[in-house]
PyMOL Python script that loads the backbone (N, CA, C, O; Angstrom):
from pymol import cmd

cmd.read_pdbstr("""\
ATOM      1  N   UNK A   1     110.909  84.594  96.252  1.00  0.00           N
ATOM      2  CA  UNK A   1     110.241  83.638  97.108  1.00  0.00           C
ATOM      3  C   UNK A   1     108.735  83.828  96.969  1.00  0.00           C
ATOM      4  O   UNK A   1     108.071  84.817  97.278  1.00  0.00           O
ATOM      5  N   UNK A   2     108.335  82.667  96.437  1.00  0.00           N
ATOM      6  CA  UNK A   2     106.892  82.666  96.745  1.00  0.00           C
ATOM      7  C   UNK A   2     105.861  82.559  98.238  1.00  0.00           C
ATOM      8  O   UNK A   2     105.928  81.520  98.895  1.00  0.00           O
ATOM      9  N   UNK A   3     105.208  83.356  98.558  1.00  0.00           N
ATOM     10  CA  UNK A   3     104.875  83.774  99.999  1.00  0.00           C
ATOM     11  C   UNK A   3     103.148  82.769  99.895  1.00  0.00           C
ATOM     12  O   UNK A   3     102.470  82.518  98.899  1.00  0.00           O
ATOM     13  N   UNK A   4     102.979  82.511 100.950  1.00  0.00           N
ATOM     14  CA  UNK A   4     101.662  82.087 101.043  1.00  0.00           C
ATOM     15  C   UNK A   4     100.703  82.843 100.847  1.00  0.00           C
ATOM     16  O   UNK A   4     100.950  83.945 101.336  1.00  0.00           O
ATOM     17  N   UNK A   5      99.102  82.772 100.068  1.00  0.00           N
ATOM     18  CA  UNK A   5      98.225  84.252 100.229  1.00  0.00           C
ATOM     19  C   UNK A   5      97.512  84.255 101.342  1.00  0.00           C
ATOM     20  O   UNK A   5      97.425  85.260 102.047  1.00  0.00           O
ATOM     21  N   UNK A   6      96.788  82.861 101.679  1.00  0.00           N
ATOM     22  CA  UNK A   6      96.253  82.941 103.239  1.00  0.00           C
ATOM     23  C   UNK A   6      97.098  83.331 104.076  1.00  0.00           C
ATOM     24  O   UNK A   6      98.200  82.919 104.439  1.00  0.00           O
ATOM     25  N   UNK A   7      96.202  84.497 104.443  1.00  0.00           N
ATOM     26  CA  UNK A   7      97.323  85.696 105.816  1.00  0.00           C
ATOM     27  C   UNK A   7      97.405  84.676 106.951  1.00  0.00           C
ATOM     28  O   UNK A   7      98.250  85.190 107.684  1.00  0.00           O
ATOM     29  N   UNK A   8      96.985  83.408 107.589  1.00  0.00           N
ATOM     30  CA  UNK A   8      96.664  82.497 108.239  1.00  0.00           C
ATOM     31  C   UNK A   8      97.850  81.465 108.187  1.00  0.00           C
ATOM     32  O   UNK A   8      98.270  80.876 109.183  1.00  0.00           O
ATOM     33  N   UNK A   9      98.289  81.328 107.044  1.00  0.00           N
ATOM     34  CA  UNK A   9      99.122  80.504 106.190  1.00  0.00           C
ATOM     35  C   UNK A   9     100.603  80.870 106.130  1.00  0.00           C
ATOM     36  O   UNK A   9     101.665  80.249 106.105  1.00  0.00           O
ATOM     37  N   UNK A  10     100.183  82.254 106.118  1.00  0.00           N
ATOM     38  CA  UNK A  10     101.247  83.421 105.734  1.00  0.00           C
ATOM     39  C   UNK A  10     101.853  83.254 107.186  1.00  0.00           C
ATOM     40  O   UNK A  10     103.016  82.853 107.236  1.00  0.00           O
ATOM     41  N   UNK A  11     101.102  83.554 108.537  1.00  0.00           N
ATOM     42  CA  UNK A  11     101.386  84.128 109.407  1.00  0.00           C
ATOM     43  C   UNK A  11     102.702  82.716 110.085  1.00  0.00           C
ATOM     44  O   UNK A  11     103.824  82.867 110.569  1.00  0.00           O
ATOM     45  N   UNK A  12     102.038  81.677 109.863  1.00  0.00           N
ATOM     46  CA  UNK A  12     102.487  80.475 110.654  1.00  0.00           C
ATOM     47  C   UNK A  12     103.887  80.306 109.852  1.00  0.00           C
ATOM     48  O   UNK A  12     104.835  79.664 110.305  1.00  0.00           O
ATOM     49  N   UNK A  13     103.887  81.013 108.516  1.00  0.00           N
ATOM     50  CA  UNK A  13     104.813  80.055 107.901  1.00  0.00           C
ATOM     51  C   UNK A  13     105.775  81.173 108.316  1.00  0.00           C
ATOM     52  O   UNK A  13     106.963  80.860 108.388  1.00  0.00           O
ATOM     53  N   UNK A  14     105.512  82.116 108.528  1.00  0.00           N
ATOM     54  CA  UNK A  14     106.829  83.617 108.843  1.00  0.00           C
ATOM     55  C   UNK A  14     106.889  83.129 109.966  1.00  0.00           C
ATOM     56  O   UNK A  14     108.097  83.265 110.156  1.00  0.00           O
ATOM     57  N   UNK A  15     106.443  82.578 111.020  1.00  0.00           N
ATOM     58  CA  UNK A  15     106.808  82.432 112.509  1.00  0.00           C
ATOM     59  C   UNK A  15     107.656  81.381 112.327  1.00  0.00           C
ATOM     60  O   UNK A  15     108.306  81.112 113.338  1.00  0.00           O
ATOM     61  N   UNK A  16     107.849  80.753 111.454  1.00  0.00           N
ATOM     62  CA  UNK A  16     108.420  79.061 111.839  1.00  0.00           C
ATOM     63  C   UNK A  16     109.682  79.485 110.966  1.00  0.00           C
ATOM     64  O   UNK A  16     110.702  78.830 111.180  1.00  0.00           O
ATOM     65  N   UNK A  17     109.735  80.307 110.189  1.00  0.00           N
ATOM     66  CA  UNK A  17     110.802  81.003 109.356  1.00  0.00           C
ATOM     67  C   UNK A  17     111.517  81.636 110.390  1.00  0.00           C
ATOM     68  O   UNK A  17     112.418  80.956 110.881  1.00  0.00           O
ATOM     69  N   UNK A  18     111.309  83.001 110.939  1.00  0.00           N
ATOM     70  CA  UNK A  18     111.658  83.615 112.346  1.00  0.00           C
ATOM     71  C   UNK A  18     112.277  82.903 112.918  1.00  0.00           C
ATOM     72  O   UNK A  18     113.498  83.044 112.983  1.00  0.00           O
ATOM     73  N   UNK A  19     111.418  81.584 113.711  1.00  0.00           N
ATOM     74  CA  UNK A  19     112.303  80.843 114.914  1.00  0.00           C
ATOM     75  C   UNK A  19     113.176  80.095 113.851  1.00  0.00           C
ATOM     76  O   UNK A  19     114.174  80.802 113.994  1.00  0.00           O
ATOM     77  N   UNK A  20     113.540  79.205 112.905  1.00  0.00           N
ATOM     78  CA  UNK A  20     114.453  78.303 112.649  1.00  0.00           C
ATOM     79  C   UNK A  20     115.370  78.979 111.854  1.00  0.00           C
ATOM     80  O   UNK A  20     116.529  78.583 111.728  1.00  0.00           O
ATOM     81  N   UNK A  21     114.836  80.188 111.190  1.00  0.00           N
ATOM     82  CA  UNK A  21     116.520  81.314 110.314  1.00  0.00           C
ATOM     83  C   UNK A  21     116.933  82.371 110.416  1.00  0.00           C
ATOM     84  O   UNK A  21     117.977  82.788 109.916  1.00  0.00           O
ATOM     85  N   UNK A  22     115.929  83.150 111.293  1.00  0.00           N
ATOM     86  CA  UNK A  22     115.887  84.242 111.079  1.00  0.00           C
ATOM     87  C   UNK A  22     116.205  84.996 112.191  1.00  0.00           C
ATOM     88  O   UNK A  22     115.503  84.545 113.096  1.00  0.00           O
ATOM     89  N   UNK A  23     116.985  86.036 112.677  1.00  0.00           N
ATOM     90  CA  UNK A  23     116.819  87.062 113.868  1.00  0.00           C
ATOM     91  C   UNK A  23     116.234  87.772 114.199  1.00  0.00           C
ATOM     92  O   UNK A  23     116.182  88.231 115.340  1.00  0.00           O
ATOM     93  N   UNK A  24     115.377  88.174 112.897  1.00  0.00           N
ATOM     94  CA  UNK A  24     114.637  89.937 112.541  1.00  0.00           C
ATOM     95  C   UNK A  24     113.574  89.485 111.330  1.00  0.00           C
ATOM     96  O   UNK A  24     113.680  88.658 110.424  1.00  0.00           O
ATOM     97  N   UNK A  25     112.608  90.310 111.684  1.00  0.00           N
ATOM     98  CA  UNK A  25     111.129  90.274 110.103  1.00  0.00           C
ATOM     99  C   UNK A  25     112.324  90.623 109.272  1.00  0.00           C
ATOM    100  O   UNK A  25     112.699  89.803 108.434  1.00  0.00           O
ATOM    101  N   UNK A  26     113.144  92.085 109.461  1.00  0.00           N
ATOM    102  CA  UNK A  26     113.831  92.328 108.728  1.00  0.00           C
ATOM    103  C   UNK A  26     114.749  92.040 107.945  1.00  0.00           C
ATOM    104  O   UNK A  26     115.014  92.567 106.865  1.00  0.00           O
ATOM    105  N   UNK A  27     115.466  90.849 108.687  1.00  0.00           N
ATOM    106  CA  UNK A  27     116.437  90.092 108.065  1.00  0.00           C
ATOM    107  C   UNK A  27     115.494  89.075 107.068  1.00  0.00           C
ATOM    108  O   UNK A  27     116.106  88.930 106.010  1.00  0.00           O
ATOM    109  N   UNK A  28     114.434  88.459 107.061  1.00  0.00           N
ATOM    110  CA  UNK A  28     113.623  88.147 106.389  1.00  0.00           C
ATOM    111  C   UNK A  28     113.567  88.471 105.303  1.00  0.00           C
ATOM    112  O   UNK A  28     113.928  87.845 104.307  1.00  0.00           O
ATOM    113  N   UNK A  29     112.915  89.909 105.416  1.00  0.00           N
ATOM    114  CA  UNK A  29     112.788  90.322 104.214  1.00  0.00           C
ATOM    115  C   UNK A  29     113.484  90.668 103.231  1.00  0.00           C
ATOM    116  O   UNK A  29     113.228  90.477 102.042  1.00  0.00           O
ATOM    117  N   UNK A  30     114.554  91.284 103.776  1.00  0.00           N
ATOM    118  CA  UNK A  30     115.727  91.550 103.088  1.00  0.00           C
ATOM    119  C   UNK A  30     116.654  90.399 102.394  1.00  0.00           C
ATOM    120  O   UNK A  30     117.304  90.555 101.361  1.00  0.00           O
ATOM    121  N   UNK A  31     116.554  88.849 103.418  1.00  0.00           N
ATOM    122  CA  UNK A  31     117.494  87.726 102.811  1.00  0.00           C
ATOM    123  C   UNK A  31     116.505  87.252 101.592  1.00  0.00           C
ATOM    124  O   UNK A  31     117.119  86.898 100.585  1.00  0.00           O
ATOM    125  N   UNK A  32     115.192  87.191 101.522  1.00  0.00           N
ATOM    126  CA  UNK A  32     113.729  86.584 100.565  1.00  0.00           C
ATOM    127  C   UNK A  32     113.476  87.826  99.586  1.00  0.00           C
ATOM    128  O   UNK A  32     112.738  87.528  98.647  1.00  0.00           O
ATOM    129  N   UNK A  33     113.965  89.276  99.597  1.00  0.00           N
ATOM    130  CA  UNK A  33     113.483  90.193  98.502  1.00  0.00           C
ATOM    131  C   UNK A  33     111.830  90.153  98.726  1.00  0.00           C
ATOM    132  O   UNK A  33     111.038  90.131  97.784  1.00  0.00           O
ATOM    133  N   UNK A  34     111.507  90.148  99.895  1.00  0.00           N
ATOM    134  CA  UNK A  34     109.831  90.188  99.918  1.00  0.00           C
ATOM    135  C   UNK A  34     109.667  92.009 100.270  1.00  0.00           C
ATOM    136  O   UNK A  34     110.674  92.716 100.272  1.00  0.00           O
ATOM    137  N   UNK A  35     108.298  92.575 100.544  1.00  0.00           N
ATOM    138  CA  UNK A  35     107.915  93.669 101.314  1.00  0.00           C
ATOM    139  C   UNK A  35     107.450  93.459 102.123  1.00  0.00           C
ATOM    140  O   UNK A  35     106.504  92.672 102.166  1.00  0.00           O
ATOM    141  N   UNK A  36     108.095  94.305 103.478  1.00  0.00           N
ATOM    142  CA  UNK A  36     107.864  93.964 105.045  1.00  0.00           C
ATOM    143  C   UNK A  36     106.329  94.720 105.002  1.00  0.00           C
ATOM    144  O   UNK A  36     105.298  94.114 105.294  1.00  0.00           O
ATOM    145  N   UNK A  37     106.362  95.971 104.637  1.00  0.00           N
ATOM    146  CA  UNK A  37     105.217  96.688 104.759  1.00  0.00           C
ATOM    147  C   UNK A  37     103.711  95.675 104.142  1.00  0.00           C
ATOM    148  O   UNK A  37     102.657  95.373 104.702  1.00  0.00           O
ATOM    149  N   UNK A  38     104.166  95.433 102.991  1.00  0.00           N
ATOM    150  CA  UNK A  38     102.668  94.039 102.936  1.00  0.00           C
ATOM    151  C   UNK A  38     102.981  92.974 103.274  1.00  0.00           C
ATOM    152  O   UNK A  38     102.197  92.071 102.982  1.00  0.00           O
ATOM    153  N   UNK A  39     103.874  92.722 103.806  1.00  0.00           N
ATOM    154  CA  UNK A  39     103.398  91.374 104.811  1.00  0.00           C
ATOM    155  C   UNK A  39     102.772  92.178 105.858  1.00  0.00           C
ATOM    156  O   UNK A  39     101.546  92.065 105.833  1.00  0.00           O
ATOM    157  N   UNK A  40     103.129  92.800 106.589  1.00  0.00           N
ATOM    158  CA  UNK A  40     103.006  93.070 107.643  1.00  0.00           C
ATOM    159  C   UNK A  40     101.420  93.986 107.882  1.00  0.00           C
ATOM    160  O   UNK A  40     100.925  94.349 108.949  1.00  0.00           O
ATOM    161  N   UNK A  41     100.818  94.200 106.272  1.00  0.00           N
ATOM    162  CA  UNK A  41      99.937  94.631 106.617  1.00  0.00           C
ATOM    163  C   UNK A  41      98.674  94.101 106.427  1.00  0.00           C
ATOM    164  O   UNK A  41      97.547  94.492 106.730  1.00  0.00           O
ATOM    165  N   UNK A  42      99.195  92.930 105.744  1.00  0.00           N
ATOM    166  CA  UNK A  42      98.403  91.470 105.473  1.00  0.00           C
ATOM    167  C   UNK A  42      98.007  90.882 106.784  1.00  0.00           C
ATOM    168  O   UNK A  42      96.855  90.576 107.090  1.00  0.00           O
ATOM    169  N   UNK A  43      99.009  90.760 107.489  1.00  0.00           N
ATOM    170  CA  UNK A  43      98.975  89.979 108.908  1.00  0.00           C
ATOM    171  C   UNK A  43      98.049  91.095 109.733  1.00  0.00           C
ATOM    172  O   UNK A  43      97.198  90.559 110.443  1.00  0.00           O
ATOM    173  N   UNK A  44      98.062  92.313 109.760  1.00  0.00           N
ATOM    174  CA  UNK A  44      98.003  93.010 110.415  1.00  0.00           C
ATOM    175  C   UNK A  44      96.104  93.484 110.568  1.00  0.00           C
ATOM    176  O   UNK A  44      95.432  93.860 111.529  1.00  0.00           O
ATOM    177  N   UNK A  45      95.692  93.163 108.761  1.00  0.00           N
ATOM    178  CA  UNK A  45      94.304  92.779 108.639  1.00  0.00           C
ATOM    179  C   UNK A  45      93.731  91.897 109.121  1.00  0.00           C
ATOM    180  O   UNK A  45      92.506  91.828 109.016  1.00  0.00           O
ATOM    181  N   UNK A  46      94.606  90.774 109.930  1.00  0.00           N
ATOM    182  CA  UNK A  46      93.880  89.667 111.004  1.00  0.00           C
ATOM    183  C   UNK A  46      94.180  89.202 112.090  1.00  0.00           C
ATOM    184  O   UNK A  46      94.037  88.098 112.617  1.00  0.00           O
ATOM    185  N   UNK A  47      94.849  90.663 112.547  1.00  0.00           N
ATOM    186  CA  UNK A  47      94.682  90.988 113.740  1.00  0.00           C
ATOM    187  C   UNK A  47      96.429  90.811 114.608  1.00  0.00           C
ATOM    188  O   UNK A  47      96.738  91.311 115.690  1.00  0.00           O
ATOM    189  N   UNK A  48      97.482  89.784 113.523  1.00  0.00           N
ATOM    190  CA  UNK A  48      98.711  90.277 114.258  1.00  0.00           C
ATOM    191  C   UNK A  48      99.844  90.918 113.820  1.00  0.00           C
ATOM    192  O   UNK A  48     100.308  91.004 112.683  1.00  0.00           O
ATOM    193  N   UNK A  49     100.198  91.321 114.785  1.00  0.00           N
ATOM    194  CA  UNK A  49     102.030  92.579 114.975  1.00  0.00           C
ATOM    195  C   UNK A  49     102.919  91.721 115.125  1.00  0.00           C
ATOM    196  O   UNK A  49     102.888  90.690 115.796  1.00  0.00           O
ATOM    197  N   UNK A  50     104.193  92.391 114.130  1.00  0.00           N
ATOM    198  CA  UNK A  50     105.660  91.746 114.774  1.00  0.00           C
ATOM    199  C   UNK A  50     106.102  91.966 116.146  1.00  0.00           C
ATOM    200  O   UNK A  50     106.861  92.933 116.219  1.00  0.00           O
ATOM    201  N   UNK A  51     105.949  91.576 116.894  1.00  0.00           N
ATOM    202  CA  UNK A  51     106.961  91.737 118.076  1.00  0.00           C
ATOM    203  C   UNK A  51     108.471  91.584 117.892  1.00  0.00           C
ATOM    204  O   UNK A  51     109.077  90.588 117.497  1.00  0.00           O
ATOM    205  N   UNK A  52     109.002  92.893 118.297  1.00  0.00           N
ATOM    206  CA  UNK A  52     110.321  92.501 118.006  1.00  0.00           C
ATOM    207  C   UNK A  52     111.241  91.283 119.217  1.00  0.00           C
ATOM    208  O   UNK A  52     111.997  90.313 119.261  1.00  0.00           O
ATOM    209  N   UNK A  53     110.580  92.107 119.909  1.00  0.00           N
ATOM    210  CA  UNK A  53     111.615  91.372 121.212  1.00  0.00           C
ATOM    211  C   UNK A  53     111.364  89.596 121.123  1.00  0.00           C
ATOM    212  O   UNK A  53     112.206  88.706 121.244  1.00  0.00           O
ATOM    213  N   UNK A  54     110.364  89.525 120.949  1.00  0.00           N
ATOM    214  CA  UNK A  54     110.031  88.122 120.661  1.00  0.00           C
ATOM    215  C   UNK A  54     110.170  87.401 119.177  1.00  0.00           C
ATOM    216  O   UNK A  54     110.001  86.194 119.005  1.00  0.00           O
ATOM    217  N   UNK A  55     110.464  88.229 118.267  1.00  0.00           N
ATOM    218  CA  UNK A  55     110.838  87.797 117.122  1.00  0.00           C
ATOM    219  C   UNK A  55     109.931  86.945 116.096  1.00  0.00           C
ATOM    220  O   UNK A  55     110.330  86.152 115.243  1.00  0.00           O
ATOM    221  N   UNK A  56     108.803  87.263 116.357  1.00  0.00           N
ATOM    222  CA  UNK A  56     107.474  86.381 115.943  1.00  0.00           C
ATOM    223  C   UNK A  56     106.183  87.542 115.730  1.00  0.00           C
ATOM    224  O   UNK A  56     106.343  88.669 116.199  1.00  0.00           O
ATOM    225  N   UNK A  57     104.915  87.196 115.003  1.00  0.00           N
ATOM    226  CA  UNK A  57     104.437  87.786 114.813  1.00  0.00           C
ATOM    227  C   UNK A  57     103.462  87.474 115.646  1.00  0.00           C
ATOM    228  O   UNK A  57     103.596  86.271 115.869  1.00  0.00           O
ATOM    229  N   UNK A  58     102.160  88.063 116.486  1.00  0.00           N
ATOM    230  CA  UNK A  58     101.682  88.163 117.661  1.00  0.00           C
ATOM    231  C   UNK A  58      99.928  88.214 117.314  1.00  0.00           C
ATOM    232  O   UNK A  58      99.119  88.311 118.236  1.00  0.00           O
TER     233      UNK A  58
END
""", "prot")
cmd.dss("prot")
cmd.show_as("cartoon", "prot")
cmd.util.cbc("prot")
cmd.orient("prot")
């Protein structure tokens, strides 16, 4: 899967992924073969966290 590079781009398109397929970042990553650790540290350079309980990135 090709991922967006704007972390901006990135962020909206994993949230809208999350709410309409997904249960978990994890299940994400694991169903797409992406890395949670750079997404997550992409997002994380502009300022948001996965929330789990909420299932979205924050």
């Amino acid at each position: 899967m090709s991922l967006p590079e704007d972390p901006i781009i990135l962020y909206s398109f994993i949230n809208t992924q999350l709410r309409d397929k997904y249960s978990s970042f994890e299940e994400f990553c694991r169903s797409n073969s992406v890395d949670a650790e750079k997404i997550s540290d992409k997002l994380k350079s502009v300022g948001f966290e996965y929330i789990p309980e909420l299932n979205k990135f924050m």
